[in-house]
C-alpha atoms as one frame of an Amber mdcrd trajectory, in Angstrom:
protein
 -12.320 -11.138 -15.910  -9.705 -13.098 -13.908  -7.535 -10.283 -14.163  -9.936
  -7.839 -12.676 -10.634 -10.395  -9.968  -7.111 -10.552  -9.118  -6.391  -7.111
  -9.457  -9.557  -6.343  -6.901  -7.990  -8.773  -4.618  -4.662  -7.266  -4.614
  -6.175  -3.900  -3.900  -8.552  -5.095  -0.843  -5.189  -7.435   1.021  -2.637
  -4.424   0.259  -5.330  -1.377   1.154  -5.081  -3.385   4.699  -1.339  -3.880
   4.960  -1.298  -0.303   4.406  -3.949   0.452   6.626  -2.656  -1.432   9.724
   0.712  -0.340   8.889  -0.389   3.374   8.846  -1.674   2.746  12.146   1.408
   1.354  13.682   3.474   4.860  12.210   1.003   7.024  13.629   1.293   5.642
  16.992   5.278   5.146  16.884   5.319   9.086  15.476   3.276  10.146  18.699
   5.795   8.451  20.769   8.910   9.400  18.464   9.786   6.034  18.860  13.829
   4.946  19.031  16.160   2.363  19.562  18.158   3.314  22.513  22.252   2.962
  22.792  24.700   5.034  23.040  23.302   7.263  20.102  19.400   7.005  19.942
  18.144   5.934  16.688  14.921   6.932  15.685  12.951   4.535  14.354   9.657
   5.537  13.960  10.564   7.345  10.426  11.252   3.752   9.136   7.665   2.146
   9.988   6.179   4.651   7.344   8.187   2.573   4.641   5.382  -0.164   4.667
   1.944   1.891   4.431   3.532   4.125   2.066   4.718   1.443  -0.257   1.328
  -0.688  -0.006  -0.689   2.486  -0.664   1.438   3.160  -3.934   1.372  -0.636
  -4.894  -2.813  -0.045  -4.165  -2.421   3.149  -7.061  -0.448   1.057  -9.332
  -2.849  -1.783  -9.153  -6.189   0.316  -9.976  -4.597   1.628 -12.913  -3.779
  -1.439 -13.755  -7.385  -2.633 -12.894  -8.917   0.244 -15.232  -6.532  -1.142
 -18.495  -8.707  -4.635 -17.410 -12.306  -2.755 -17.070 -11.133  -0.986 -20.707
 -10.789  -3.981 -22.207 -13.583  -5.753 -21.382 -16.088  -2.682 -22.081 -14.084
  -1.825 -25.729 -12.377  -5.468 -26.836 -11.634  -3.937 -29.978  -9.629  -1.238
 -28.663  -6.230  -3.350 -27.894
């Protein structure tokens, strides 16, 4: 049961890095956002890294969480 706890957990606090984080890209990809110098680097393409890695960590975890809700419906199953 602790596992399931912690696994909802996970899911909730990463589903929100990876919602605020989606935010941020959106509005830097509106903008095309860059660094400015004597070549402009775009940076806007990098801010996706986070909300696409928390999202994937947030798919990861509920399979994880169903192998948890498995077990505790069918014990005798592992």
């Amino acid at each position: 049961m602790l596992d399931t706890f912690s696994v909802t957990l996970g899911i909730v606090a990463f589903g929100l890095i990876g919602w605020y984080g989606m935010e941020i890209a959106l509005k830097a990809t509106k903008v095309r956002e860059y660094s400015p110098g004597i070549i402009d680097v775009p940076v806007w393409m990098s801010k996706w890294i986070v909300p696409i890695g928390a999202f994937v960590f947030c798919i990861e975890l509920l399979l994880d969480g169903a192998k948890h809700i498995k077990t505790i419906i069918n014990p005798s199953s592992e």
